[in-house]
C-alpha positions, 0 to 999 in steps of 0.5 A: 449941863445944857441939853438944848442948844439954842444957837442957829444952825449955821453957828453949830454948823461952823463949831462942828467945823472948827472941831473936826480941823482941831481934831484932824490936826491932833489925830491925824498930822501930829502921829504923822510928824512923829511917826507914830500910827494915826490909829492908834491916836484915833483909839486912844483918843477915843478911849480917852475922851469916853473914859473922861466923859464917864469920869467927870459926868459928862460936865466938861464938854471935853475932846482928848487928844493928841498934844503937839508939845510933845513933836519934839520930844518924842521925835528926839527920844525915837531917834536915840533910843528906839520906839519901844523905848519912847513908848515906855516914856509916853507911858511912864508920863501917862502914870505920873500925870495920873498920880499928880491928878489923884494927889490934886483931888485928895489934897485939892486945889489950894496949893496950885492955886497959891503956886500957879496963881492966874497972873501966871498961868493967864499968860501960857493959855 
């Protein structure tokens, strides 16, 4: 991993600003459209981005946060079945998506690469 940047200052200066709107709009507007606790995204975030950093070795220069495929889901489960209710929801994906990781790191990559080949997935990045 690179130490150094050798990029001018006006260029980090101008990466700085792009991050600190994409954050903004992940930290601050998405819990605010949902109705959830700014606070709360700005802790699990930061919790999150330094659990990943430790994780992966500070090899990928990574943010985590909060995802606006999730405005309406959440909006819709919050409106049927309560907070606590969709909280568990969130939580209960939380879990699945860490063991779909762990089942990705023993088994390896090989089968996704074969299910989702680049053809496929080029498209929805």
């Amino acid at each position: 991993m690179q130490d150094e940047f050798n990029d001018p200052l006006w260029r980090q200066i101008l990466s700085g600003a792009q991050m600190l709107f994409v954050a903004f709009g992940a930290l601050v507007l998405m819990p605010l459209i949902t109705g959830l606790d700014p606070n709360v995204a700005l802790f699990t975030a930061g919790l999150g981005t330094l659990l990943f950093q430790v994780v992966t070795g500070r090899q990928v220069p990574v943010f985590l946060a909060s995802s606006f495929a999730f405005i309406t889901p959440i909006i819709l489960a919050k409106g049927q079945f309560g907070l606590a209710a969709t909280m568990g929801g969130v939580m209960a994906a939380g879990f699945v998506y860490t063991f779909l990781g762990l089942a990705v790191k023993i088994k390896g990559t090989g089968f996704i690469d074969r299910l989702l080949p680049p053809v496929v997935i080029g498209p929805v990045i």
